[in-house]
VEXDREN-2710 file (C-alpha; in Angstrom, 1 decimal):
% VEXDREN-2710
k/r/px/py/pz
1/UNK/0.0/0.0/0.0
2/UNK/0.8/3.7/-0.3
3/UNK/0.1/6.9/2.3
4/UNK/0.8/10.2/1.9
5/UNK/3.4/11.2/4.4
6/UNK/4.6/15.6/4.0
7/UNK/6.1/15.7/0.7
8/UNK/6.8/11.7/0.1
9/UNK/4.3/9.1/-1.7
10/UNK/5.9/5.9/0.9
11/UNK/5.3/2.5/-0.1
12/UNK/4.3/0.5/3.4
13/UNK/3.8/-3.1/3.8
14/UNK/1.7/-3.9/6.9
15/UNK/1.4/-7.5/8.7
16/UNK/-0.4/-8.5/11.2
17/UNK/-3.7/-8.1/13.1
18/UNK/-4.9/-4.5/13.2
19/UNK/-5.4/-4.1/16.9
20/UNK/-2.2/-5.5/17.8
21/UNK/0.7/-3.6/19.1
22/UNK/2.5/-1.2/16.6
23/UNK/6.3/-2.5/15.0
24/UNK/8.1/-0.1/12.9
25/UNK/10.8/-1.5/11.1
26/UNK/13.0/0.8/9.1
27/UNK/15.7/-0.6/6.7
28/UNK/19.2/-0.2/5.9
29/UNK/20.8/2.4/3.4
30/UNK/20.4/1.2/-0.4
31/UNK/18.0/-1.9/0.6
32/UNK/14.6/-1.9/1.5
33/UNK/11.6/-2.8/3.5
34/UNK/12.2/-6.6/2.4
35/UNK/15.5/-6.6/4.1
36/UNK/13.3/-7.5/7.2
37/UNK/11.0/-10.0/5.4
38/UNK/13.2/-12.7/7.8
39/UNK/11.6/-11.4/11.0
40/UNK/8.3/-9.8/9.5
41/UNK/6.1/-13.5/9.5
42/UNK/7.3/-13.9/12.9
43/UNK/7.0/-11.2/14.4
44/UNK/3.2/-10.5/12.8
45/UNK/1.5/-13.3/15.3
46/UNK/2.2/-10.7/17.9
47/UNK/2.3/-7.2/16.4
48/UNK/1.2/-5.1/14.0
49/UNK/4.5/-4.9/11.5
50/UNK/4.6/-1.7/9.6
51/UNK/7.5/-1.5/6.6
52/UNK/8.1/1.7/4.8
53/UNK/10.7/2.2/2.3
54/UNK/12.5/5.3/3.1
55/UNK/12.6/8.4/1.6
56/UNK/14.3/7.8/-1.9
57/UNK/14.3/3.7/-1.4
58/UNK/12.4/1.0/-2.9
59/UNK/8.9/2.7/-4.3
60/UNK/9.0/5.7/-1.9
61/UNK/9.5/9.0/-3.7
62/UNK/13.1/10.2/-4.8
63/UNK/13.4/13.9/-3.5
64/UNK/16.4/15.9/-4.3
65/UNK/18.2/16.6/-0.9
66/UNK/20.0/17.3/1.1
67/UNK/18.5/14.4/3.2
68/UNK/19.1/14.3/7.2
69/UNK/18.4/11.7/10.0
70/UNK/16.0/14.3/12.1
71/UNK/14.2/14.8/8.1
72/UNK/14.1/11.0/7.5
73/UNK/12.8/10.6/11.1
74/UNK/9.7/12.6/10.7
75/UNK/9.3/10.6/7.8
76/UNK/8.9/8.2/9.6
77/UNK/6.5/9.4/12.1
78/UNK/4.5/10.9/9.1
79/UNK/3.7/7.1/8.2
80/UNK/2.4/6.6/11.7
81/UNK/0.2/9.6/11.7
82/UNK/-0.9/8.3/8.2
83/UNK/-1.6/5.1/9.5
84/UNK/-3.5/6.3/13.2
85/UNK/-0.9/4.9/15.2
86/UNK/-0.2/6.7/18.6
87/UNK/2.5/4.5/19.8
88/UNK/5.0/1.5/18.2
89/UNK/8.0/-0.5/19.1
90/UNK/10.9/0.7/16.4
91/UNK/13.2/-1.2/15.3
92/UNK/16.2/-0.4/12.5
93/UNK/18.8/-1.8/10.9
94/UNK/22.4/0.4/10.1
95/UNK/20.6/4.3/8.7
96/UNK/17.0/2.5/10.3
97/UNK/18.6/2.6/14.2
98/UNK/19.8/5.9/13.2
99/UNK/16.1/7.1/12.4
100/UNK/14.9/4.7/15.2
101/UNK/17.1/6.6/17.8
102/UNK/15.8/10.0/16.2
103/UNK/12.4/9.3/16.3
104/UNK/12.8/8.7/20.2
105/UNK/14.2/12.1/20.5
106/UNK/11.7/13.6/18.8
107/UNK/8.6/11.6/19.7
108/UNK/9.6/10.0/23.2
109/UNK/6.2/9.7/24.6
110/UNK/5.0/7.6/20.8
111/UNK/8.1/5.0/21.8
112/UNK/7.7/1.7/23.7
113/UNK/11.0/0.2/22.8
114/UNK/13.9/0.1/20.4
115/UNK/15.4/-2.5/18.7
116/UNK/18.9/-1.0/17.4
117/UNK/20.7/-3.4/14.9
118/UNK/24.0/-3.4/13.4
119/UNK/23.9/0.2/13.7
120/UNK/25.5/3.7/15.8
121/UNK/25.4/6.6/17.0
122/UNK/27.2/8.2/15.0
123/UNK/29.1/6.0/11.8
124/UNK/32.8/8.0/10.5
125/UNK/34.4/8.7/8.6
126/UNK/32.2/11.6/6.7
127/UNK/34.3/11.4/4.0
128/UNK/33.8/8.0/3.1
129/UNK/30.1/8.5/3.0
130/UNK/30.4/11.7/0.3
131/UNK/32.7/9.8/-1.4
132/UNK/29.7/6.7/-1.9
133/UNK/27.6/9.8/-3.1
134/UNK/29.9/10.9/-5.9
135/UNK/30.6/7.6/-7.0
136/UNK/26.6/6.4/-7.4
137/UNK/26.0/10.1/-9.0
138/UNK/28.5/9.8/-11.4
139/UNK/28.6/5.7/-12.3
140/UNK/25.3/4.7/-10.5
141/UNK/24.9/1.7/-7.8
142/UNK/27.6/-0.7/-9.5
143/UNK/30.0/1.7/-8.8
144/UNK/29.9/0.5/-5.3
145/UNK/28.2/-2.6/-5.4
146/UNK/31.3/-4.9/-4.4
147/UNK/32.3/-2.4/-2.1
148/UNK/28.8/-2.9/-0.2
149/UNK/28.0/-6.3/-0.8
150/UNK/31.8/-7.1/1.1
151/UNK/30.5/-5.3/3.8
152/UNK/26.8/-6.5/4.4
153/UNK/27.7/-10.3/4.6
154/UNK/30.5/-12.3/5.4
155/UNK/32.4/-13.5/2.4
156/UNK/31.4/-17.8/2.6
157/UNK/27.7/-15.8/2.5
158/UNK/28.4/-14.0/-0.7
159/UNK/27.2/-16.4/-3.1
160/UNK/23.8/-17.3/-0.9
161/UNK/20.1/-16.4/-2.6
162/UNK/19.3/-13.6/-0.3
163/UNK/22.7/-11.9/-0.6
164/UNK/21.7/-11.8/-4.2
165/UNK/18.7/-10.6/-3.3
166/UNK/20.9/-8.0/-1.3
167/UNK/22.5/-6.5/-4.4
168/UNK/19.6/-6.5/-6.3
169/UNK/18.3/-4.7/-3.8
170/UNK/21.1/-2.5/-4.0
171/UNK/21.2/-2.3/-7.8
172/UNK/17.4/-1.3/-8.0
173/UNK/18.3/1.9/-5.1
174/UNK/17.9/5.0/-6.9
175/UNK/21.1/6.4/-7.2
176/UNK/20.0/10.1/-5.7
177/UNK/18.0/8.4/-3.0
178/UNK/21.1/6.5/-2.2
179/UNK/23.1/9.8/-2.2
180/UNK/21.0/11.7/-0.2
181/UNK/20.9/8.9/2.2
182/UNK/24.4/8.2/2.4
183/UNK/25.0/12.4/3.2
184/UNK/22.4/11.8/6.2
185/UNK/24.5/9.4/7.6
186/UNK/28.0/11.5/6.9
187/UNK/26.3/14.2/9.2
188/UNK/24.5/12.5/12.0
189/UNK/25.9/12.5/15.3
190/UNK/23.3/11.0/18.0
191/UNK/25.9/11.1/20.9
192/UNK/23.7/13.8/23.0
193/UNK/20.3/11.8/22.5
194/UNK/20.2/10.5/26.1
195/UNK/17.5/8.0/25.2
196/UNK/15.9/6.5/28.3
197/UNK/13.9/3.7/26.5
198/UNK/13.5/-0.3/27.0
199/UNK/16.3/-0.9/24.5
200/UNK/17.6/-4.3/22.3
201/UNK/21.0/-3.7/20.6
202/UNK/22.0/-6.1/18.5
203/UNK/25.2/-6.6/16.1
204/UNK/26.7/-9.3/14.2
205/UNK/30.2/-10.8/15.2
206/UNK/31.8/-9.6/11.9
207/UNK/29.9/-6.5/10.9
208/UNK/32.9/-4.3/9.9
209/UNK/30.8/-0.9/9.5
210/UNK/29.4/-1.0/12.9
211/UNK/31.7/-3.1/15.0
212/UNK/30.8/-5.0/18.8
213/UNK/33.1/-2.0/19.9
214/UNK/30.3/0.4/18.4
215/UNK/27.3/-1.4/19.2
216/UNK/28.7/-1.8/22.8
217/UNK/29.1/2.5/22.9
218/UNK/25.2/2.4/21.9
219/UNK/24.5/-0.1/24.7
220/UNK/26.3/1.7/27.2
221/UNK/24.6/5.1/26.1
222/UNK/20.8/4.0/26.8
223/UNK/20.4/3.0/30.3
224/UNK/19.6/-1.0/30.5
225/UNK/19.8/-1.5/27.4
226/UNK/20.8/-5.2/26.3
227/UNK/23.7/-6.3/23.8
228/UNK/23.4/-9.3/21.9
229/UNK/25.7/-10.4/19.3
230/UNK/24.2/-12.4/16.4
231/UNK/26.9/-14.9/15.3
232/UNK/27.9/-15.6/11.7
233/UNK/27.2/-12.5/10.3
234/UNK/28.4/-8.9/9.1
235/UNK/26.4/-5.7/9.0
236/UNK/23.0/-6.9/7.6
237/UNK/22.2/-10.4/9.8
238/UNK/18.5/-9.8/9.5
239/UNK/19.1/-11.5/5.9
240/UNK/22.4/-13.3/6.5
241/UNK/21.0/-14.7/9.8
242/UNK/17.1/-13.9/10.0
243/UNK/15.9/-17.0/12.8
244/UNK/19.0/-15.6/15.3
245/UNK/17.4/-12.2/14.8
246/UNK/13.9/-13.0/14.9
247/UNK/14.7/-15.1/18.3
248/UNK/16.9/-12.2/20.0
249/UNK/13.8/-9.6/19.2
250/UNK/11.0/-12.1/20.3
251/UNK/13.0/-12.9/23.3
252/UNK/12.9/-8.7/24.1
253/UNK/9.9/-8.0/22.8
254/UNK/7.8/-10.5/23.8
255/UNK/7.3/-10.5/27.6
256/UNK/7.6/-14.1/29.0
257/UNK/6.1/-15.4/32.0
258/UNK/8.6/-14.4/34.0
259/UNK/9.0/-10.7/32.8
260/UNK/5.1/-10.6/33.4
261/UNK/5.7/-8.3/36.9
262/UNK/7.9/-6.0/35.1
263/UNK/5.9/-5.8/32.1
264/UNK/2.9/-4.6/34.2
265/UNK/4.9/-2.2/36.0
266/UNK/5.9/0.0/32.7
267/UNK/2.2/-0.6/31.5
268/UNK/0.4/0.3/34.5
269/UNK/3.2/3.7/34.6
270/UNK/2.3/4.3/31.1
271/UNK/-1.3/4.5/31.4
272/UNK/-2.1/5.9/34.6
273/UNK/1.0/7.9/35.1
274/UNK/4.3/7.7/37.3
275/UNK/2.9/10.0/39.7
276/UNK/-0.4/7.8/40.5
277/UNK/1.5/4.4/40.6
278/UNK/4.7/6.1/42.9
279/UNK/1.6/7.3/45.3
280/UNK/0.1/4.0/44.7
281/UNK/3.6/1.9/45.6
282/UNK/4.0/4.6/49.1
283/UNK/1.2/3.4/50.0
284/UNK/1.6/-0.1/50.3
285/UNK/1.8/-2.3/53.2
286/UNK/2.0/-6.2/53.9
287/UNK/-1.3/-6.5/54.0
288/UNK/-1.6/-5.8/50.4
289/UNK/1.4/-6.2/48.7
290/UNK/0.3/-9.9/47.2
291/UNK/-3.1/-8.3/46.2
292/UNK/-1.1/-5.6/44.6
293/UNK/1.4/-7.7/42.9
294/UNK/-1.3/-10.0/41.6
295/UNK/-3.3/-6.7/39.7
296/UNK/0.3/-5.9/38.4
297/UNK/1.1/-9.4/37.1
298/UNK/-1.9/-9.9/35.9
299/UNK/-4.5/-7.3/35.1
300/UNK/-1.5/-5.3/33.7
301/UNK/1.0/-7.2/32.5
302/UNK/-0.8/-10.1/31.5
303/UNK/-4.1/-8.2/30.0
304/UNK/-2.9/-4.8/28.8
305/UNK/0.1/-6.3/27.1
306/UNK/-1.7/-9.0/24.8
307/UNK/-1.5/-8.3/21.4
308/UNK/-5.2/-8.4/20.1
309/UNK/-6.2/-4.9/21.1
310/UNK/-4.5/-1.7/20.7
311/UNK/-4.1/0.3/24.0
312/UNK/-7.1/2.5/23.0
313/UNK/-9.5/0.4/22.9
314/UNK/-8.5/-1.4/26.0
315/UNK/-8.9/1.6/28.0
316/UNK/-12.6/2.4/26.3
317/UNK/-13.2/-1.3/27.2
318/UNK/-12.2/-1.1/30.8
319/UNK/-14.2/2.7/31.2
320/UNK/-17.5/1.2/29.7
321/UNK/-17.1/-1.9/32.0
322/UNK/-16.2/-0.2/34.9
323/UNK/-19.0/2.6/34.0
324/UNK/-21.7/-0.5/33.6
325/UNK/-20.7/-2.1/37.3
326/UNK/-20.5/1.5/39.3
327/UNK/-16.9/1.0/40.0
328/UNK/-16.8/4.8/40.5
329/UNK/-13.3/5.3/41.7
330/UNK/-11.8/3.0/39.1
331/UNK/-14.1/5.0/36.5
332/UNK/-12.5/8.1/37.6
333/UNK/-9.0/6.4/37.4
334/UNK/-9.3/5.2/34.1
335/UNK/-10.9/8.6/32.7
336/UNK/-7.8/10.4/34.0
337/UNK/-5.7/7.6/32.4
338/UNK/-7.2/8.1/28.7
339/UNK/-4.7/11.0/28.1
340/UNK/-1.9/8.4/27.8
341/UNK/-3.9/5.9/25.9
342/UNK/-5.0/8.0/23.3
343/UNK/-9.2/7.8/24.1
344/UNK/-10.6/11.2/23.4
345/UNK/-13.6/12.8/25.2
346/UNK/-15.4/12.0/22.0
347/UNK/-15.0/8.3/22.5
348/UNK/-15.7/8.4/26.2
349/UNK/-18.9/10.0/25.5
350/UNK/-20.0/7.5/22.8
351/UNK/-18.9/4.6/25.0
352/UNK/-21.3/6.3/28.0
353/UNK/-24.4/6.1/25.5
354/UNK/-23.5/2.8/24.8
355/UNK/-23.6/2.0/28.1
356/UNK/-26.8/3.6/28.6
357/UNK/-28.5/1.3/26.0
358/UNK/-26.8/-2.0/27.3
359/UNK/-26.5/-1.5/31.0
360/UNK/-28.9/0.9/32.1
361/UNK/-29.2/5.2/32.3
362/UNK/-29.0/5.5/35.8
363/UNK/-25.6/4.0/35.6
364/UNK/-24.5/5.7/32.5
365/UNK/-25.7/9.0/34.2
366/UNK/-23.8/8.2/36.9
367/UNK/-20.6/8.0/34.7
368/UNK/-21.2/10.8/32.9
369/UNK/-21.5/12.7/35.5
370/UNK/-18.0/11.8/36.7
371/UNK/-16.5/12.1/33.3
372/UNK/-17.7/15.9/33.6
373/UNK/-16.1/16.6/36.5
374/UNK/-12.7/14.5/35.9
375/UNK/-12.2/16.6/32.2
376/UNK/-12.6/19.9/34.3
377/UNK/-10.3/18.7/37.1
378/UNK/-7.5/17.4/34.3
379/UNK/-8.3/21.0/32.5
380/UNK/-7.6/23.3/35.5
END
């Protein structure tokens, strides 16, 4: 499919079901969105995987530059307005963890985790970048096809289908997209993001472009971030190893039994706020704290986190229930919390007359009534 996105026509693939949790994944320099068709199957039984070609890549439009990271982010954030989507997990691979890392400075509050592969904050020398842009604008892609292709897989993977698919992938980049691209990347220095983000970096052992010794510097930059190296494979491993990274991102994305506590903790912060849940945790004694955790474990982390329904419609869910049972304080709780899950005023009030036809006026009224008074305390 195609959306409109500022000045750009972008080509988008989308898998998975639509009320599922939002994945961005943004591709590398002079590839495209099918450079992640390894983890996109995968990853679809769980999220809702959105694939753009970037600006001047695959079918996306070719603008004339100059082209930046901060430019290419909003890009990317233009899709996601196009699309309706509040939120997503974003992941990129090499010039996408670039974006993926602007796109959190930008648009903290629309991030629920990065997934940072084979990538940098910053990738030097700027010369050799302008020098790639010459080359494609005077001799087009071959020009520095072998150059590439030496450094996106490891040499016994050289001869391998999807490395061909890699340089015809290349081949197919438009040379001025490639450029502008490439002159991006000669500029961008991310050292001063101070991202504070659940974060996944991952590099392959031989990735010559953005060595361990970088990807550890990204690691170390993002508090708790975790480093995983993908074994077997150079700067591109979501082609040259595509199960290793599909496992390593399910493993971090996917919240496992375990993680379940934790999981709820971020959610439960997320939608009613750090303030209410640090009041909340104060106020805690033994008599409640297994009643407390429970909520948290599962209401929270194993409820809110499933991937069927987006976060919106999860809190319009909980409002009309708790609206139709006179859980007033909850109500109130909830109504306060729609400012971080995206429900609107608008969508309160149509849930309310929905509940007035299915469960009674009296407790709509009620409700309403509440609603009323929680918009004009949240407006003061």
């Amino acid at each position: 499919m195609f959306v409109s996105a500022g000045d750009l026509n972008v080509h988008v693939q989308i898998d998975g079901p639509p009320g599922a949790p939002a994945l961005l994944l943004l591709h590398s320099l002079g590839t495209s969105l099918h450079v992640w068709d390894g983890q996109a199957k995968a990853l679809s039984r769980s999220f809702r995987v959105i694939r753009p070609d970037l600006r001047g890549h695959g079918l996306t439009t070719v603008t004339s530059g100059p082209y930046s990271i901060d430019g290419m982010a909003r890009d990317a954030l233009a899709v996601l307005d196009a699309l309706g989507v509040a939120q997503a997990h974003v992941g990129g691979l090499s010039i996408g963890g670039m974006l993926a890392q602007a796109i959190a400075v930008q648009a903290p509050e629309r991030v629920l985790s990065l997934v940072l592969c084979d990538t940098a904050m910053a990738i030097p020398p700027a010369e050799t970048w302008h020098q790639r842009a010459a080359a494609v604008r005077a001799g087009g892609m071959g020009a520095v096809a072998d150059t590439v292709m030496a450094r996106w897989v490891t040499p016994g993977f050289l001869g391998a289908p999807p490395a061909q698919g890699l340089r015809a992938m290349l081949l197919r980049t438009d040379p001025e997209g490639y450029a502008g691209a490439a002159e991006a990347i000669a500029a961008a220095d991310l050292s001063s993001a101070a991202l504070c983000v659940p974060a996944l970096v991952l590099v392959g052992d031989q990735d010559a472009a953005t060595p361990l010794g970088t990807a550890e510097a990204l690691a170390r930059a993002i508090p708790g971030a975790r480093l995983q190296v993908i074994a077997h494979a150079a700067h591109l491993p979501t082609a040259e190893q595509p199960d290793a990274v599909t496992a390593a991102m399910r493993a971090f994305l996917e919240p496992s039994v375990a993680d379940f506590y934790e999981a709820g903790m971020a959610v439960r912060r997320q939608v009613l706020g750090e303030a209410h849940v640090a009041r909340a945790g104060a106020a805690i004694t033994e008599f409640d704290r297994p009643f407390q955790q429970f909520i948290t474990r599962t209401a929270w982390g194993g409820v809110w986190t499933r991937p069927g329904l987006d976060r919106r419609t999860r809190s319009l869910l909980t409002l009309a229930l708790m609206a139709a049972l006179g859980h007033h304080e909850e109500f109130k709780l909830h109504v306060r919390a729609s400012r971080n899950t995206g429900a609107t005023p608008a969508d309160i009030s149509e849930v309310l007359i929905q509940v007035a036809a299915y469960a009674g006026i009296p407790a709509a009224n009620s409700a309403v009534r509440i609603a009323k008074e929680t918009f004009k305390e949240m407006d003061a």
